[in-house]
N, C-alpha and C positions, 0 to 999 in steps of 0.2 A: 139129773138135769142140771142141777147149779154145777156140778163136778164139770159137763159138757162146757157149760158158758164158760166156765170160769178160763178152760183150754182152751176155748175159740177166742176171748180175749188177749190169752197171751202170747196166741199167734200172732194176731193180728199187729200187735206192740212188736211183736221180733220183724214183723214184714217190714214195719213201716220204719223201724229202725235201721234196716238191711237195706233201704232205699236212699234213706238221706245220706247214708254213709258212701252209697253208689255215686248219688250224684256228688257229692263234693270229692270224692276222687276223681271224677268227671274233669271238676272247676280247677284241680289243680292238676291234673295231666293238660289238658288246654292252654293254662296259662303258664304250663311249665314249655310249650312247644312252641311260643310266641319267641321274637327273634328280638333280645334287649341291642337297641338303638339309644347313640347321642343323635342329639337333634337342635338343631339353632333355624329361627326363622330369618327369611330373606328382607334383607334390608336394603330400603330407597336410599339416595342421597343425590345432591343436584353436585354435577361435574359439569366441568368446561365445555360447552360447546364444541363440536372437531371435526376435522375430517383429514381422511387417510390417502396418500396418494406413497408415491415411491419414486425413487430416482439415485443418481449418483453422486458424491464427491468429486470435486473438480478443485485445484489450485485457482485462488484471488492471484495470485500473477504467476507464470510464466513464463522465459527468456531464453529463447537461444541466444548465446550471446557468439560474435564473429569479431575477427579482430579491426581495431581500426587501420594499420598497417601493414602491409606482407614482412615474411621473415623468415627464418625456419625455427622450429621449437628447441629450446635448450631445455626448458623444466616443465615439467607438471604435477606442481605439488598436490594436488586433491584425486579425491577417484568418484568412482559414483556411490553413493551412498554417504559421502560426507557432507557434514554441517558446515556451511560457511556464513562469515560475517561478511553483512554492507563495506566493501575497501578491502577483501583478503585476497592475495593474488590466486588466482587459479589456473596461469600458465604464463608462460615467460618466451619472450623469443630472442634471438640474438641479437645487440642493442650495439655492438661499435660502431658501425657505421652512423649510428644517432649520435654516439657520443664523440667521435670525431668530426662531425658536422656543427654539433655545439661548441664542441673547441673553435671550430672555422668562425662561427658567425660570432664568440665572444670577441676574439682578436679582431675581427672587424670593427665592433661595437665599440673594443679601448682604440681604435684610429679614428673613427666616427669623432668620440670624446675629445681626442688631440684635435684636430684640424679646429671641431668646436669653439675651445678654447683659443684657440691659435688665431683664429678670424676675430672673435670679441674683442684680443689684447690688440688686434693692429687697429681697430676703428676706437678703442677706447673704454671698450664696454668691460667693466670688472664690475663685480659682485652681482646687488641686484638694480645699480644704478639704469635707468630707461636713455635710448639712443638720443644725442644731441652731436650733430654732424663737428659743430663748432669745435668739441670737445675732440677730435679726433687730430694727431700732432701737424699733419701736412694742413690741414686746414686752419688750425690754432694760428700756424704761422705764417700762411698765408692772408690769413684774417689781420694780424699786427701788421705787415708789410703795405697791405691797404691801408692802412689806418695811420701809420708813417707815412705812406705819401700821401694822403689828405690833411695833413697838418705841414705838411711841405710846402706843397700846390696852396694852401693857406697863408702861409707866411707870405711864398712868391706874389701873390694876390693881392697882400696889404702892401710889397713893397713896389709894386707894380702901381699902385693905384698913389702913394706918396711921392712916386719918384715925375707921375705923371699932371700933380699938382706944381710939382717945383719947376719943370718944363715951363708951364703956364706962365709963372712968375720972373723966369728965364733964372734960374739958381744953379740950375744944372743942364749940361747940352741936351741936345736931339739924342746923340748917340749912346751918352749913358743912359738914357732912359728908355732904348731898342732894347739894348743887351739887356734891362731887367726886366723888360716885356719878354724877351727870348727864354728869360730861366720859368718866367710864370707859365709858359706853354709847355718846356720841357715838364715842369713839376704836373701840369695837368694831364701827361702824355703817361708822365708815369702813373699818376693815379688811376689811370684808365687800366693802365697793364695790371696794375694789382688788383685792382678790384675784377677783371680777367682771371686772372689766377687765383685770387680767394673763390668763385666760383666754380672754377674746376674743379678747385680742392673739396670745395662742398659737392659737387657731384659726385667724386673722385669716393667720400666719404657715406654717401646714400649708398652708393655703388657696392662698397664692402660691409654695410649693413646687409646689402642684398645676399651677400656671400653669406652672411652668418645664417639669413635663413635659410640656406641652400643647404647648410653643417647643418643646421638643426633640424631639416627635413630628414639628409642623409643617417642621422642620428636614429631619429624616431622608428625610418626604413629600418635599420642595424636592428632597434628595441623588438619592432614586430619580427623581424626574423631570428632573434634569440628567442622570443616567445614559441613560437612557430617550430624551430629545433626541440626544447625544451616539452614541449608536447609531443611529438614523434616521439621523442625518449620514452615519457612518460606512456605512452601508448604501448612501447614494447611489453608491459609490465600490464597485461589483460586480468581486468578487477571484478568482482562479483557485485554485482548491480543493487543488491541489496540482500537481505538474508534469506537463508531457504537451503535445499538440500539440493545434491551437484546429482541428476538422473541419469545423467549421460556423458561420457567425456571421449569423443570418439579419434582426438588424435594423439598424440605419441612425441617423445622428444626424437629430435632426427628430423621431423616433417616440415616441408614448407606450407604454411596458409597463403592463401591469394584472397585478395580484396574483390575480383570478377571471374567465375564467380564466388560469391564469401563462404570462403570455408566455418564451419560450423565448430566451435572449439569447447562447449560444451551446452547444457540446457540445464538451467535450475532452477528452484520450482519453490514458492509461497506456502509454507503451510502452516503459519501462526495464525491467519486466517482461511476455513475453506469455505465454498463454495457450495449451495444442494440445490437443484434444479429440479422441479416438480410438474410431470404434465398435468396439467388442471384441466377439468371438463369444464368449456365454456358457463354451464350451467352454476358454476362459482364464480364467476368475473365481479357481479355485484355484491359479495360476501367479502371479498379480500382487497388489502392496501396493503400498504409498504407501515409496516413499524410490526407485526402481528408476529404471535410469538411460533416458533414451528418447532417441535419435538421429536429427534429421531433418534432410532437404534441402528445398531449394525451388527452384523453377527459375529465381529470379532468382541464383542463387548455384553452379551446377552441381559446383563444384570442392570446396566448403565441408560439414563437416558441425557442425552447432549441436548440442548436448548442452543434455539439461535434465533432471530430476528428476521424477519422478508424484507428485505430492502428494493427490491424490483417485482415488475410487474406486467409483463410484456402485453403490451395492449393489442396486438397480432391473435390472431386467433387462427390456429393451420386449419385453410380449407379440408384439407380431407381428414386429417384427423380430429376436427372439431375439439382440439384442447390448445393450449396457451402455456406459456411457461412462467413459474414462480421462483423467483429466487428470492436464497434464504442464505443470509452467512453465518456462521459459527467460528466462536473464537477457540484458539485448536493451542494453546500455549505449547501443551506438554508436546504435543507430535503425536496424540494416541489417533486422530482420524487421518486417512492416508488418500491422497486423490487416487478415484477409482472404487473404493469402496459405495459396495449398493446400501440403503437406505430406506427403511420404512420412516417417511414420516408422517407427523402429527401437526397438521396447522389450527391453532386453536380460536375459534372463532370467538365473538363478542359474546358476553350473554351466557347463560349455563343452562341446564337440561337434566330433568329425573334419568338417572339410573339405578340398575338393580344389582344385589351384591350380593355375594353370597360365601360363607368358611370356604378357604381351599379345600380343606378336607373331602367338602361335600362334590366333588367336582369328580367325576371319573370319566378316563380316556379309552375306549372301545378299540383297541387298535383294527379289528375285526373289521368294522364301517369306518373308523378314522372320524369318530365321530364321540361327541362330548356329552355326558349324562347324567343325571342325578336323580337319585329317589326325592319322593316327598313322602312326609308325612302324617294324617289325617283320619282320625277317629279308629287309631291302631292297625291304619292298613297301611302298605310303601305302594307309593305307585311311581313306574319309573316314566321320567320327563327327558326327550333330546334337547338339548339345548345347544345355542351359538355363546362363546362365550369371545371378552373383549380384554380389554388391557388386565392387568393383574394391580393390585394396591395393598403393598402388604402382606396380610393371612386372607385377604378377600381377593375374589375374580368376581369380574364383571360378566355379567347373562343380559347380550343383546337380545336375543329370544326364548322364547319355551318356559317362559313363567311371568306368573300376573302381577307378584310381588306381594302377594296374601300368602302363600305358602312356606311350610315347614319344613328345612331340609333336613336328612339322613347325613350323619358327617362321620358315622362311623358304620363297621362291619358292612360295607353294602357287598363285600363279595360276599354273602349268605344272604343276601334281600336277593328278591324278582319282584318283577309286578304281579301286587296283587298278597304279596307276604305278611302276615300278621306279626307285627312290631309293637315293641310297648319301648319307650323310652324312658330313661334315667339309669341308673349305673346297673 
């Protein structure tokens, strides 16, 4: 009997031995089939405010430019695709005919000058002395000629008047003292003629003052029409309007332009600053002004984000399409943004707003649905989540939707996760 027990006990010890051994081969075949995951949780942060609208580049200026004179073309230094500076010529027309015209009007202009001259020296007028008739020589001398017969006519007058005391006294006859009455009317006779012809001569010398402003008009006319020559010239010689790049140059040396209608001699285009026009849904009109910063990509630039400023704000609102237009400039130095290029932008509102983020790693692209996914996870299970995701920052993208921002994500091996996978994380 004890021999019996003694075997049923050390059964029993082999049984119970053969089980704990079972089950923890159990515990490590289980936790050998669990799928090792890294794992980072999703993190909040407060970004800018925004909203996303699209549109294109446009050039801040534009220019056809057309000549101011017809001609026919001799040169056309630039082509389309080059850079020009404000003042470089960008087409040339045949210019003799300007330049023999300005020969015409200077040689007029040095006869202008002569006659000028010529008229001041006959009235008197040299340097910058001002007009005095007196000063002028016909009047000078006729001025002295009056002025000797009134000291004449003077003399005759006192001897006229002594000779006609001595009559009184009887010292001298009747007759001598006719004949010096007779000289005191001739001497008054003359005084009158001179002071006649000092007259004239002063008129004579107003007169040719007149002339000189007639020379000086005729002068001025010559000035404006050397100006007038001197621009046509300078007109041949069509200048780029300020800087920017030549789009189009559609004529040719050989060609004549005409001014009706204006032929078109080339178009260059602004692009140190451009232009991004945005339809906005009415539903933003009280959200946006002019100073707010607007952020856009292009897809010749994938990596790049350009910053620019709204400067306008069109207060229209299109009836049927119930949107408005924003304009936004950006300063373009280098020439990387090009008018015409489409545009996602970013206008970034007052004020900032929770978003959620999460390792790029953790991010995966379904090409199957075109659609963006990530595992979580939560008490060593992966559960897989769709999600929208948003701008990229760094090693993080942002998740508009499909997570609360309590969760765990999977940032590695998710091609070996499903939903529903048992994961244990750390290395």
């Amino acid at each position: 009997m004890i021999r019996i027990a003694t075997a049923l006990i050390l059964a029993a010890l082999l049984f119970a031995t053969a089980c704990s051994k079972s089950k923890e081969a159990e515990t490590v075949q289980a936790a050998s089939q669990k799928i090792a995951v890294s794992a980072a949780p999703v993190v909040t942060r407060t970004v800018p405010a925004a909203f996303a609208e699209t549109g294109s580049f446009i050039a801040d200026e534009t220019s056809d430019i057309a000549p101011l004179v017809a001609g026919r073309v001799i040169a056309t230094p630039v082509n389309a695709g080059d850079f020009v500076r404000q003042g470089q010529v960008i087409c040339e027309l045949d210019h003799r005919d300007a330049e023999l015209r300005l020969a015409q009007i200077g040689a007029q202009l040095d006869e202008a000058n002569a006659g000028l001259r010529q008229t001041r020296s006959r009235i008197g007028l040299n340097g910058g002395s001002g007009f005095d008739p007196n000063k002028v020589p016909e009047a000078a001398a006729a001025r002295a000629n009056y002025e000797s017969a009134m000291a004449q006519a003077k003399l005759a007058a006192a001897d006229a008047q002594r000779y006609a005391n001595l009559v009184a006294t009887g010292d001298v006859s009747k007759s001598a003292y006719e004949k010096v009455r007779t000289q005191q009317e001739t001497a008054d006779a003359q005084v009158n003629a001179a002071r006649q012809n000092y007259e004239a001569a002063l008129n004579a010398a107003r007169q040719g003052y007149g002339a000189v402003e007639t020379s000086q008009a005729t002068l001025e006319g010559a000035r404006t029409q050397l100006a007038q020559a001197q621009k046509a010239l300078a007109d041949t010689m069509i200048r780029a309007p300020f800087d920017g790049y030549i789009t189009a140059r559609p004529v040719a040396a050989g060609e004549y332009v005409a001014l009706t209608p204006p032929t078109k001699i080339a178009t260059i285009v602004r692009v140190g600053t451009l232009k991004l026009d945005l339809q906005t849904p009415e539903q933003r009109a009280s959200q946006v002004h002019a100073g707010m910063t607007v952020e856009a990509h292009v897809a010749a630039y994938p990596d790049r984000v350009f910053t620019g400023k709204v400067t306008a704000v069109n207060p229209s609102v299109d009836p049927s399409s119930r949107v408005f237009i924003l304009e936004a400039k950006f300063d373009n130095p280098a020439g990387d943004l090009r008018p015409g290029m489409f545009a996602a932008g970013k206008v970034l509102l007052e004020g900032g707003e929770k978003a959620l983020f999460v390792d790029r790693n953790a991010v995966i692209h379904d090409r199957t649905t075109d659609s963006y996914q990530v595992f979580t996870v939560s008490g060593g299970v992966a559960r897989l989540r769709v999600v929208v995701t948003g701008d990229a920052d760094g090693d993080s993208i942002r998740i508009v939707s499909g997570l609360s921002g309590n969760e765990t994500v999977a940032t590695s091996h998710q091609s070996e996760l499903y939903d529903g996978a048992q994961v244990r994380t750390g290395s």
